[in-house]
MIDREN-131692 format. One record per residue (C-alpha): chain; x, y, z; residue in three letters. Coordinates in nm, 2 decimals. Each point is the difference from the previous one (the first is absolute). Layout:
<sites>
+----+--------+--------+--------+-----+
! ch !     xx !     yy !     zz !  aa !
+----+--------+--------+--------+-----+
!  A !      X !      Y !      Z ! ALA !
...
+----+--------+--------+--------+-----+
</sites>
This chain:
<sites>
+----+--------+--------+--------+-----+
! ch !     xx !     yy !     zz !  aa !
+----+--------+--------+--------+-----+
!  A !   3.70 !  15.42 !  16.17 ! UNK !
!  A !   0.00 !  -0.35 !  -0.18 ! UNK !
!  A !   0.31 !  -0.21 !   0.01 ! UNK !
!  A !   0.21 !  -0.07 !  -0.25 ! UNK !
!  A !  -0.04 !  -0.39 !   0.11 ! UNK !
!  A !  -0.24 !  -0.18 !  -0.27 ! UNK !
!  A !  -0.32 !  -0.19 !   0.19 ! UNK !
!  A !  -0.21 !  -0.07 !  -0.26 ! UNK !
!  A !   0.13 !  -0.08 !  -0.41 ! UNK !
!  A !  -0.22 !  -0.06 !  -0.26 ! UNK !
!  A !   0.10 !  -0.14 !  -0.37 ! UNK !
!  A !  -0.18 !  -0.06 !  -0.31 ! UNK !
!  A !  -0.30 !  -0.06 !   0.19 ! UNK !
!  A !  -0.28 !  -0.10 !  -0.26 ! UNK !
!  A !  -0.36 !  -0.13 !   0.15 ! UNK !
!  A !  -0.18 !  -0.10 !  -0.27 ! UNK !
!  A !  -0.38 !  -0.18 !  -0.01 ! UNK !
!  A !  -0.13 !  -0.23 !  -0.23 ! UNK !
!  A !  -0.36 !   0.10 !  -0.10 ! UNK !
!  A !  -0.06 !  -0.24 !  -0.26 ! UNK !
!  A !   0.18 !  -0.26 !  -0.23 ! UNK !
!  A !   0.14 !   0.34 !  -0.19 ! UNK !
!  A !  -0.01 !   0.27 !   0.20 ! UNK !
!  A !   0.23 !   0.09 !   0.27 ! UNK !
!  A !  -0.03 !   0.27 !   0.24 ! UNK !
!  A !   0.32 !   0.17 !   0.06 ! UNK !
!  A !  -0.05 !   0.20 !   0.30 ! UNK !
!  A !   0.35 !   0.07 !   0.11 ! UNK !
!  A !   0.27 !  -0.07 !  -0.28 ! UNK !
!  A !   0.36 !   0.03 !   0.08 ! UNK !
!  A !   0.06 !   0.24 !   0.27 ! UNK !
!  A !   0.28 !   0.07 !   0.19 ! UNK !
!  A !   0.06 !   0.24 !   0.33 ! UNK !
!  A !   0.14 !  -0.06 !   0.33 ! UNK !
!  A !  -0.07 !   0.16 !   0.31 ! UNK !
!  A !   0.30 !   0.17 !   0.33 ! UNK !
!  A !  -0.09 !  -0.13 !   0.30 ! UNK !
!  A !  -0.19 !   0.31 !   0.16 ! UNK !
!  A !  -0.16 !   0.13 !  -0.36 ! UNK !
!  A !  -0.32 !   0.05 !  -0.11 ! UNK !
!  A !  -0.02 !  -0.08 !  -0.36 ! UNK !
!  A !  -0.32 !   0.09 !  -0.14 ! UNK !
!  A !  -0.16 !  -0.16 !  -0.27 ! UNK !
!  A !  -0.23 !   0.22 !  -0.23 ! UNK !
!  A !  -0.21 !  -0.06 !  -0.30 ! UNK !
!  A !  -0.34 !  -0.04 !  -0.11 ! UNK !
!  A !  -0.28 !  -0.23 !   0.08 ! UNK !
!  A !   0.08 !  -0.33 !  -0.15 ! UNK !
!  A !   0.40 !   0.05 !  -0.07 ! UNK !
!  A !   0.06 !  -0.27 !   0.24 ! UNK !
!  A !   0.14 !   0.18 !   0.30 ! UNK !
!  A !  -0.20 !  -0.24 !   0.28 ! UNK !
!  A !   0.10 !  -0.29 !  -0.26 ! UNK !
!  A !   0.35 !   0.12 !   0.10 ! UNK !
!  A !  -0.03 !  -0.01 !   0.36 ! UNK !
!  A !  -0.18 !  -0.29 !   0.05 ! UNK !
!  A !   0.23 !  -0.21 !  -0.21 ! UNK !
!  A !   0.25 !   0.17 !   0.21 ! UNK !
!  A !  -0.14 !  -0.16 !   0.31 ! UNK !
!  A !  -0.09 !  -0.33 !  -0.16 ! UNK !
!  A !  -0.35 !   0.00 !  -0.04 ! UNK !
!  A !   0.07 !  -0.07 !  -0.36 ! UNK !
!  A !   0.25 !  -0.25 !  -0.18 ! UNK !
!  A !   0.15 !   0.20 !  -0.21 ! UNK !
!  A !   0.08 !  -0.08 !  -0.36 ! UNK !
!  A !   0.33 !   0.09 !  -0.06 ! UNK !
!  A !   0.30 !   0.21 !   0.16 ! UNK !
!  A !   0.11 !   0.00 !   0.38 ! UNK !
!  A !  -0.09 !   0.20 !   0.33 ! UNK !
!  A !   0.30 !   0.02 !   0.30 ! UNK !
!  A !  -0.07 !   0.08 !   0.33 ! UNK !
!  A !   0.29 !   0.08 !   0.20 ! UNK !
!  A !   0.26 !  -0.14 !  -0.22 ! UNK !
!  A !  -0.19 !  -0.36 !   0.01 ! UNK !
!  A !  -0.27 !  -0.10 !  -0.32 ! UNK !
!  A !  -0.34 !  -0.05 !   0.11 ! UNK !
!  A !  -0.14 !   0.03 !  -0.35 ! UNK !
!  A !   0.06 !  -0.14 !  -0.33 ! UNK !
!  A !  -0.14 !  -0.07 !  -0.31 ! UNK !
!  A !   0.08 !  -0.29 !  -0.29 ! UNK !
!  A !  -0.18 !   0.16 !  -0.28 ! UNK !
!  A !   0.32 !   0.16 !  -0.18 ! UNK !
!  A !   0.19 !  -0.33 !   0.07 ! UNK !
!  A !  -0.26 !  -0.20 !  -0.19 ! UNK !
!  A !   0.01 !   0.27 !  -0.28 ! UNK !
!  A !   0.35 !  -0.03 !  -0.04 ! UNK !
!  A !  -0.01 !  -0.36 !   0.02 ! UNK !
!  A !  -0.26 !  -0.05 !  -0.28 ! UNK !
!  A !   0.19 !   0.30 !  -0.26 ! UNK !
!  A !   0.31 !  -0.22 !   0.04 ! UNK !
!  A !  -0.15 !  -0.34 !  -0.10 ! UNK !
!  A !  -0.24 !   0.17 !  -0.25 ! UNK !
!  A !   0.35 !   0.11 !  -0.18 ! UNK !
!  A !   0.19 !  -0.31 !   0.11 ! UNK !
!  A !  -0.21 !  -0.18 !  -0.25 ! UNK !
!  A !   0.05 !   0.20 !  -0.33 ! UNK !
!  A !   0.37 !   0.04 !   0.14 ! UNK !
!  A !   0.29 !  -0.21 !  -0.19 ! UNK !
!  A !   0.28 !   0.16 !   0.13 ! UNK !
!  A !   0.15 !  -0.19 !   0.27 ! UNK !
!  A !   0.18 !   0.25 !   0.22 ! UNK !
!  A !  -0.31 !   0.20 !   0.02 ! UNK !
!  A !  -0.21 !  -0.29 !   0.10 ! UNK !
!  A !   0.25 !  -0.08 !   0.26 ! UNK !
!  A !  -0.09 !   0.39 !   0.11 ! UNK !
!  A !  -0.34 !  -0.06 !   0.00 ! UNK !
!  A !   0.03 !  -0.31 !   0.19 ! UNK !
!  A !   0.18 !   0.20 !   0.26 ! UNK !
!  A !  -0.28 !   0.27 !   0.03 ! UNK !
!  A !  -0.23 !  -0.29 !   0.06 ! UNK !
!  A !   0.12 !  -0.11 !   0.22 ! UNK !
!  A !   0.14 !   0.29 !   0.23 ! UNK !
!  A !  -0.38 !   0.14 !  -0.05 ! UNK !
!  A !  -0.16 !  -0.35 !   0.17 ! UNK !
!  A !   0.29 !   0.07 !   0.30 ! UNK !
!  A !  -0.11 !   0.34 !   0.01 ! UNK !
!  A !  -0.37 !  -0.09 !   0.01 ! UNK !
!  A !   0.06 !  -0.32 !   0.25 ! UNK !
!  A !   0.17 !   0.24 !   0.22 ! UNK !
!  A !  -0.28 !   0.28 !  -0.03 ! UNK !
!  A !  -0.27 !  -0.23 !   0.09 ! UNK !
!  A !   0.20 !  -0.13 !   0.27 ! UNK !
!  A !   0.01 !   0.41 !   0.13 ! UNK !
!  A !  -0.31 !   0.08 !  -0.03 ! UNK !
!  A !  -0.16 !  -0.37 !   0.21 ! UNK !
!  A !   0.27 !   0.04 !   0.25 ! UNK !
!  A !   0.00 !   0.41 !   0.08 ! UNK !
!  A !   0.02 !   0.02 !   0.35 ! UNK !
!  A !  -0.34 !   0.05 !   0.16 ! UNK !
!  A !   0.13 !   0.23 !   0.31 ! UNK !
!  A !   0.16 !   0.24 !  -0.26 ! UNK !
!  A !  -0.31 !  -0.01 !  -0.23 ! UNK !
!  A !  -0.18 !   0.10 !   0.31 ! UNK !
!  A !   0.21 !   0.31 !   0.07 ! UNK !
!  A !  -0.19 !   0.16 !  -0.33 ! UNK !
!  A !  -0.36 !   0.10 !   0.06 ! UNK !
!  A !  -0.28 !   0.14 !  -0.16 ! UNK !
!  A !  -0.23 !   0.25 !   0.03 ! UNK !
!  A !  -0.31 !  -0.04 !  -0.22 ! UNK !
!  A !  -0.20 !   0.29 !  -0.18 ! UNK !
!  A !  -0.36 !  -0.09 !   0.12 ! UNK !
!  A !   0.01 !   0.02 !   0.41 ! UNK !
!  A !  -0.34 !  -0.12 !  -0.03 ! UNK !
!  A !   0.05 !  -0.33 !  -0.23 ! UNK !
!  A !   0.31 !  -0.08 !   0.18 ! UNK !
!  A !  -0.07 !  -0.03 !   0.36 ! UNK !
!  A !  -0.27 !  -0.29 !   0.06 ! UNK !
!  A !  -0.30 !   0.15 !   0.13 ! UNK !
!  A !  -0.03 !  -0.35 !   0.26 ! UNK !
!  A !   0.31 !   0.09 !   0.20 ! UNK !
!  A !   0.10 !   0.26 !   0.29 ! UNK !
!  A !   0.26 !   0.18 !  -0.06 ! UNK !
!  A !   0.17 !  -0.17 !   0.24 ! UNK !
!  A !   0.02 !  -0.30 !  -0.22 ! UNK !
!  A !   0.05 !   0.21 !  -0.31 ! UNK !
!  A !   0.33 !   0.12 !   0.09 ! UNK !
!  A !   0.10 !  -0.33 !   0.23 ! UNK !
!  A !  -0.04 !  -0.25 !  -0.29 ! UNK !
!  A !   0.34 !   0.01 !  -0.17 ! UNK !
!  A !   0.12 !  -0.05 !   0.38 ! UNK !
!  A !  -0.22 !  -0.29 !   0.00 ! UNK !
!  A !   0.15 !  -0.13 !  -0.36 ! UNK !
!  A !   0.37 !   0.03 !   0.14 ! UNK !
!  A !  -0.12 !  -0.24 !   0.27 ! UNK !
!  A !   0.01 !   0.27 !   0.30 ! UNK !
!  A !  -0.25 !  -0.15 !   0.28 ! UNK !
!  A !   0.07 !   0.23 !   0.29 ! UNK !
!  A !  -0.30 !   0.16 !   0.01 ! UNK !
!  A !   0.10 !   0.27 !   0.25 ! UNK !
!  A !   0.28 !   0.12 !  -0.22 ! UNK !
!  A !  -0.24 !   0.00 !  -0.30 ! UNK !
!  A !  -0.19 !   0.24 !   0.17 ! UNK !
!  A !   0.25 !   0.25 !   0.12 ! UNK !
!  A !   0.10 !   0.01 !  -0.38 ! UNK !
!  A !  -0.32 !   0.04 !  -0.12 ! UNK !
!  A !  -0.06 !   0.27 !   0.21 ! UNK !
!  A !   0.35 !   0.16 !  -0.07 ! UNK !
!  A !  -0.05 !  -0.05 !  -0.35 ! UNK !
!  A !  -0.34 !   0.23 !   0.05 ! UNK !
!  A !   0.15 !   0.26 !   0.16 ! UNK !
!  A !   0.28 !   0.05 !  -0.23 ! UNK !
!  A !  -0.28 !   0.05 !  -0.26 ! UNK !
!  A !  -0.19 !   0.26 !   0.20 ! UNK !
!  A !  -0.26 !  -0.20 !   0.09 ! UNK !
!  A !  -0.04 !  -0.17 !   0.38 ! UNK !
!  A !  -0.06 !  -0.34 !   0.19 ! UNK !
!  A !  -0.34 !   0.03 !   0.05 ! UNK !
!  A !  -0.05 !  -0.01 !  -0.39 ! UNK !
!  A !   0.13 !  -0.35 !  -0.02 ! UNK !
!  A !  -0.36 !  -0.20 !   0.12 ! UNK !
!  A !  -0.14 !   0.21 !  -0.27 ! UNK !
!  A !  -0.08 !  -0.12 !  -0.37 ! UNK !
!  A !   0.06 !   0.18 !  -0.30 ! UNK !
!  A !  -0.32 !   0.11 !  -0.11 ! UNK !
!  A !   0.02 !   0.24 !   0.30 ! UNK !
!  A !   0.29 !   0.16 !  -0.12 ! UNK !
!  A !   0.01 !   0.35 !  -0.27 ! UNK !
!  A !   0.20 !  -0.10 !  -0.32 ! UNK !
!  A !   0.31 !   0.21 !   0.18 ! UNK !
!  A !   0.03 !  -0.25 !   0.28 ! UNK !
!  A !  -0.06 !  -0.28 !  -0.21 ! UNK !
!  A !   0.33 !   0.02 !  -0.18 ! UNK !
!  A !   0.17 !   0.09 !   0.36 ! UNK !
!  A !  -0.11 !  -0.31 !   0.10 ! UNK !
!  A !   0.12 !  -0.16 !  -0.37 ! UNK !
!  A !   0.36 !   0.17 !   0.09 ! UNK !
!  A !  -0.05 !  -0.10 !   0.36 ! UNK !
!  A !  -0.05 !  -0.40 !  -0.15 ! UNK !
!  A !   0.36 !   0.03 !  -0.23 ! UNK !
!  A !   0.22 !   0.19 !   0.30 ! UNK !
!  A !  -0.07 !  -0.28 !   0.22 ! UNK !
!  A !   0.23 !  -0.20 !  -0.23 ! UNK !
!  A !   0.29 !   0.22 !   0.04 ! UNK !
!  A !   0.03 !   0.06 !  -0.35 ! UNK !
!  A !   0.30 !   0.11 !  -0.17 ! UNK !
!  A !  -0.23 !   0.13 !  -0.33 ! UNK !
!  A !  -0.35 !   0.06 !  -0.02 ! UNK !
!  A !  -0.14 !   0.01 !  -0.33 ! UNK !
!  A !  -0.31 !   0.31 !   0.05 ! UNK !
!  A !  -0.22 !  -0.10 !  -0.29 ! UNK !
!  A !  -0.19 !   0.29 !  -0.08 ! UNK !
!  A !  -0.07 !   0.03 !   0.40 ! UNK !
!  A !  -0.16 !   0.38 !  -0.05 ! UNK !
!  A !  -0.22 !  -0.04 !  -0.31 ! UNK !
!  A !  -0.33 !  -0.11 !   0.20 ! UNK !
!  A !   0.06 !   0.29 !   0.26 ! UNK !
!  A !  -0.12 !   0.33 !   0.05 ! UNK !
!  A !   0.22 !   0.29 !  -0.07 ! UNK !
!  A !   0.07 !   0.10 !   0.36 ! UNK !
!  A !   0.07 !  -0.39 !   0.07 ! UNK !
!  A !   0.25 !  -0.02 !  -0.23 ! UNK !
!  A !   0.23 !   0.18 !   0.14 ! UNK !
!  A !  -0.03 !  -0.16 !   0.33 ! UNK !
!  A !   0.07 !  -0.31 !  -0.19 ! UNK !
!  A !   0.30 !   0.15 !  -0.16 ! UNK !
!  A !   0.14 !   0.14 !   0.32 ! UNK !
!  A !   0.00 !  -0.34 !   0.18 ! UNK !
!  A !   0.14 !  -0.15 !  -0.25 ! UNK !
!  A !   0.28 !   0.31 !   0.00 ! UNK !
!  A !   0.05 !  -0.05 !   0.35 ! UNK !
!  A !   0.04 !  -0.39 !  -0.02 ! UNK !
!  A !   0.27 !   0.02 !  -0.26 ! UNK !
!  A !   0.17 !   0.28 !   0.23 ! UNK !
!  A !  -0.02 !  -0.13 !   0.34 ! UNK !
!  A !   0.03 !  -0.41 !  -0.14 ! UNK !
!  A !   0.20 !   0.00 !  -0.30 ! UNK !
!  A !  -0.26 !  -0.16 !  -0.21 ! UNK !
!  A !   0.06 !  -0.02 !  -0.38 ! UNK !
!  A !  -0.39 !   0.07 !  -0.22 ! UNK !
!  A !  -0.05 !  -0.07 !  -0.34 ! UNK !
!  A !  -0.29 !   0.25 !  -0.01 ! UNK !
!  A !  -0.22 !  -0.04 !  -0.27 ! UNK !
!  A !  -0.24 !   0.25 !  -0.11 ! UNK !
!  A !  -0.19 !   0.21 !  -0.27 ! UNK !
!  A !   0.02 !   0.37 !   0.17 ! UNK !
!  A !   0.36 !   0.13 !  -0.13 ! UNK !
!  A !   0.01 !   0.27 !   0.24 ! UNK !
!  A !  -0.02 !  -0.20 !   0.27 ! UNK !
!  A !   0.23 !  -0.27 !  -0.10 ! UNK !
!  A !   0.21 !   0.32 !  -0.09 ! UNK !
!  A !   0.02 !   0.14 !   0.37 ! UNK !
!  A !   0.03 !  -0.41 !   0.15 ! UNK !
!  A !   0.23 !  -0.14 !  -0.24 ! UNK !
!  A !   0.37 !  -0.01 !  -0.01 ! UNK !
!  A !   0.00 !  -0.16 !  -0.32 ! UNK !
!  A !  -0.29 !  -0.02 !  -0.29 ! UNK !
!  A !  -0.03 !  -0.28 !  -0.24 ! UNK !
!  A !  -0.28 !   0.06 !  -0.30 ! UNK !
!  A !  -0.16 !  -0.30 !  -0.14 ! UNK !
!  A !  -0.22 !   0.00 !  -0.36 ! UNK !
!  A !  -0.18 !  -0.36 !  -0.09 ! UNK !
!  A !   0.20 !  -0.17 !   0.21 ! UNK !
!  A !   0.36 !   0.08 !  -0.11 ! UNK !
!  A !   0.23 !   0.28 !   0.23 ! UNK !
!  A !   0.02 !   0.33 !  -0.24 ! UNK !
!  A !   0.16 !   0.22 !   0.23 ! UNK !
!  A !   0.21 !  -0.04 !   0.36 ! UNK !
!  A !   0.20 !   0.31 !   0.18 ! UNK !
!  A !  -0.02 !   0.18 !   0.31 ! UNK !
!  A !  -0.27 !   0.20 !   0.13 ! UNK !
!  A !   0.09 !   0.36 !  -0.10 ! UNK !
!  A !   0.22 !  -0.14 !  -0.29 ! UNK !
!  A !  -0.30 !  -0.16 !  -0.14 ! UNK !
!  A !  -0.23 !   0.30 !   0.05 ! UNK !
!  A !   0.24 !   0.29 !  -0.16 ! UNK !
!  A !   0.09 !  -0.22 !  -0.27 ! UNK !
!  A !  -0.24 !  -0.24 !  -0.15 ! UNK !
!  A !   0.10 !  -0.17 !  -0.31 ! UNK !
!  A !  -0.21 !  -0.29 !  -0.10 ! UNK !
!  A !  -0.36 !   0.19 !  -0.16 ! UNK !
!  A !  -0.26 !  -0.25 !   0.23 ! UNK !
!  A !   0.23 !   0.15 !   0.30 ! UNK !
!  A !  -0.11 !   0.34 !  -0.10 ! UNK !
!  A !  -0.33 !  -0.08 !  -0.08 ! UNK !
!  A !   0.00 !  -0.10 !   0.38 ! UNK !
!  A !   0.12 !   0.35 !   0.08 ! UNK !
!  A !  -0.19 !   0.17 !  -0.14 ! UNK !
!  A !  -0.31 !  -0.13 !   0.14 ! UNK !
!  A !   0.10 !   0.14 !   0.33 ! UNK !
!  A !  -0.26 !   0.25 !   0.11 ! UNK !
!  A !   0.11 !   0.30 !   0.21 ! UNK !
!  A !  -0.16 !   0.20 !   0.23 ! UNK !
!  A !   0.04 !   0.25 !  -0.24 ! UNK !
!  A !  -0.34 !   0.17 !  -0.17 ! UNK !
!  A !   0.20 !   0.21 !  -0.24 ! UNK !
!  A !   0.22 !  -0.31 !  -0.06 ! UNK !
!  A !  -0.29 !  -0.25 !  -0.01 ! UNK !
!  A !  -0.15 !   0.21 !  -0.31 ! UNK !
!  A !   0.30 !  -0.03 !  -0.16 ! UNK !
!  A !   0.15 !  -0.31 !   0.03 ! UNK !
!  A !   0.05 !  -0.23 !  -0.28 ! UNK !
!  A !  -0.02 !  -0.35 !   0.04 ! UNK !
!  A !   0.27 !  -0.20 !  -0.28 ! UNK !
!  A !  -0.19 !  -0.32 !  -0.09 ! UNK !
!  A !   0.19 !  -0.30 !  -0.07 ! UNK !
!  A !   0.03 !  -0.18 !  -0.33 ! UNK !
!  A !   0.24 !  -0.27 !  -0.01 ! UNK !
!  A !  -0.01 !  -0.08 !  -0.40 ! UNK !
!  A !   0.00 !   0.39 !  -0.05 ! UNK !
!  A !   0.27 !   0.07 !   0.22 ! UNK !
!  A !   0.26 !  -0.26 !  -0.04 ! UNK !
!  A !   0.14 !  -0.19 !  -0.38 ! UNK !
!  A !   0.17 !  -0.32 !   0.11 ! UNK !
!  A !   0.00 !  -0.14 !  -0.38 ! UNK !
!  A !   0.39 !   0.05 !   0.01 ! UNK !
!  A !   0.11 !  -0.03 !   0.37 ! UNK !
!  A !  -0.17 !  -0.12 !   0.27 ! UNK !
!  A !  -0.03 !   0.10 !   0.33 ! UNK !
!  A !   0.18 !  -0.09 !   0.34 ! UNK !
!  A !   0.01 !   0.08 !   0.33 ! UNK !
!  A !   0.33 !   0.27 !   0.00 ! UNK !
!  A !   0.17 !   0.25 !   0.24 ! UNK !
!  A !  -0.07 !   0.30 !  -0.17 ! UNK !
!  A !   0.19 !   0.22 !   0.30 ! UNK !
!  A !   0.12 !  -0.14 !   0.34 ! UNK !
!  A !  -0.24 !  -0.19 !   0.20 ! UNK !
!  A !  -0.27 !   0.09 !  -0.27 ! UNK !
!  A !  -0.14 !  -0.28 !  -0.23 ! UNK !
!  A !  -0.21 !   0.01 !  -0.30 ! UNK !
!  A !  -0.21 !  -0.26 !  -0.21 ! UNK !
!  A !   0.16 !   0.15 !  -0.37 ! UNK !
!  A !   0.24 !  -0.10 !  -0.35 ! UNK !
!  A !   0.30 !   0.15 !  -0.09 ! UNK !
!  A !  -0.21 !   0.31 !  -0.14 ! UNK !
!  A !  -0.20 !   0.11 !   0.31 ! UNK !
!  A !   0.29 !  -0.07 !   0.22 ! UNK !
!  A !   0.23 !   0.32 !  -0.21 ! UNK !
!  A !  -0.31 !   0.19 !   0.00 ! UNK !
!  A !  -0.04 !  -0.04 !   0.38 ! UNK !
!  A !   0.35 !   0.11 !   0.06 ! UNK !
!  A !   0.02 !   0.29 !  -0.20 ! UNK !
!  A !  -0.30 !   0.10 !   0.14 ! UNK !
!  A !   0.19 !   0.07 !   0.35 ! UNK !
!  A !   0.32 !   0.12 !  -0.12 ! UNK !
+----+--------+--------+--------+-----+
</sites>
C-alpha cells in the first residue's frame, strides 16, 4: 500500500520544442500529478501524447519550459517560460497604461515574476545531484539502451563509477547482487548484451537503475518490445520490487489492462495535456472524459462472443466537446477523481453518477 507521504510533485509541467521560427511543438503542456512514496502511478495514452516527454523531463534529460518538478519536498526542476510571459503582458499593457496605481501594479508583477524566475533558475542549476540520482530510468528499447561494447558488468557498475565508488570488490558484489535480485546470475555479468533474449535484456536494464537505490523508477514503456509471456515476468519483478523495497514507479504504458492490474493510480494524457487522473478501479467503472473511453474500449477480451460484439467509441475532440463559451480545466469531478472539462461537462459528469 502507498503512503500517504508525497515523493514525487509535479506542476504545470509544459515541455515544449521549437521546430521552426513559428512552430512550436508542445509535447507536454501544463500537467500536474504527484506521486505517495510506494505508488505506482501509471501513465497512459497514445503514441505521441508525450508520456516519455513526461518522464524524461521528470528526470532531467530535458530543460523544461515552464512549471516545476519536486522530489522529496526539494525542487530539482523548473522552468522560466511562464515568468517571461507574465513579464512581457505586463509591460506590453504598462505602455498603453495611464493610470498610475495600476502601473504601480504592474511594476510589482514585474518584478516579483524576475524574483520568481531568478530563483527558479537558481533551482533547477543547483538541484542536488545525490537526490536527482535517487530517480532512475528504465528505457523502452532494451536493445538501444544498453551499449552493445560493454559487459554487463560495466553496464550496471557505471552509475557506481559516476558517484566516484573505486572499490572494485564492492562493485562486484553489487553487481552480482543486483543480478540475482533480477533473476538472473553472476556468471551472466562477463557476458554482452547481444547474448541476452529481449526478457533479460530489460532485467539487466532494471538491474542497471536498482543499483542506484532508487526511491522512483520511471518504467518507460519497459513491456512494449517484449513477448507476451515476458511481460509478465517483467511486471512481476517490478511487483515484487515495489513490495519487498518500497519503490515508488511512474509506469508508463499503452496496454490499459495491464497498467490496470499494476497501477494504484492512472493518469490519461491526450496531445500532451492530462484529461483524466483517479484510481485504478475508480478510473475503470467510471470514465468520464470521451478519449478515456475510447481507451476502454479498445481493450480486447479473451472473449469470442464478446470480441464479435464489441464496439470501439472513436474519439472526436471537435465533435465531442463546445468550448466557444467556457473553457476547459483540470477539475475534481468526485473525490480523488480529476477531469480535463468547463462548467457544462463537469454537471454532466456528476449527474451521471448520482
Amino acid at each position: 500500500m502507498a503512503n500517504e507521504e508525497t515523493l514525487l510533485r509535479v506542476e504545470n509541467l509544459c515541455q515544449h520544442f521549437r521546430l521552426d521560427a513559428k512552430t512550436v511543438n508542445k509535447a507536454v503542456d501544463n500537467v500536474s500529478f504527484d506521486i505517495k512514496k510506494g505508488e505506482v502511478f501509471g501513465l497512459v495514452g497514445e503514441s505521441g501524447c508525450g508520456k516519455t516527454t513526461t518522464g524524461r523531463s521528470i528526470i532531467k534529460l530535458y530543460d523544461i519550459t515552464s512549471g516545476s518538478v519536486y522530489f522529496k519536498g526539494e525542487r530539482i526542476c523548473a522552468g522560466v517560460k511562464s515568468y517571461k510571459d507574465a513579464i512581457a503582458a505586463a509591460k506590453k499593457e504598462k505602455r498603453g497604461c495611464s493610470d498610475p496605481k495600476r502601473v504601480a501594479e504592474l511594476d510589482q508583477i514585474i518584478a516579483d515574476n524576475k524574483a520568481e524566475m531568478k530563483k527558479a533558475q537558481e533551482d533547477h542549476k543547483k538541484a542536488d545531484r545525490k537526490l536527482v540520482n535517487e530517480i532512475q530510468m528504465i528505457f523502452q528499447d532494451p536493445n538501444a539502451s544498453l551499449d552493445p561494447r560493454m559487459t554487463v558488468r560495466d553496464i550496471i557498475a557505471e552509475g557506481l563509477l559516476i558517484k566516484g565508488v573505486k572499490d572494485k570488490d564492492y562493485i562486484d558484489q553489487k553487481v552480482f547482487e543486483m543480478l540475482e535480485t533480477v533473476g538472473l546470475v553472476r556468471e551472466h555479468a562477463s557476458r554482452y548484451p547481444h547474448e541476452f533474449s529481449g526478457g533479460q535484456r530489460q532485467r539487466i536494464g532494471v538491474a542497471r537503475a536498482l543499483i542506484m537505490e532508487p526511491s522512483l523508477i520511471i518504467a518507460d514503456e519497459p513491456i512494449s518490445a517484449l513477448d507476451v509471456s515476458i511481460r509478465a515476468q517483467v511486471i512481476n519483478l517490478l511487483d515484487e520490487l515495489r513490495n519487498n523495497l518500497g519503490i515508488s514507479i511512474l509506469f508508463i504504458a499503452h496496454d490499459l489492462s495491464v497498467v490496470k492490474y499494476f497501477s494504484d493510480r492512472i493518469g490519461v494524457m491526450y496531445y500532451g495535456k492530462m484529461v483524466e487522473l483517479a484510481d485504478s478501479e475508480e478510473l475503470f467503472k467510471h470514465p468520464f472524459h470521451p478519449y478515456t473511453r475510447s481507451l476502454l474500449s479498445a481493450i480486447p477480451q479473451p472473449d469470442p462472443t464478446y470480441e464479435k460484439n464489441r464496439k470501439r467509441i472513436v474519439y472526436n475532440r471537435i465533435a465531442d466537446h463546445d468550448y466557444r463559451t467556457s473553457q476547459p480545466s483540470f477539475r475534481e469531478v468526485l473525490p480523488g477523481h480529476f477531469v480535463l472539462c468547463n462548467d457544462e461537462e463537469m454537471e454532466r459528469y456528476r449527474s451521471e453518477v448520482k
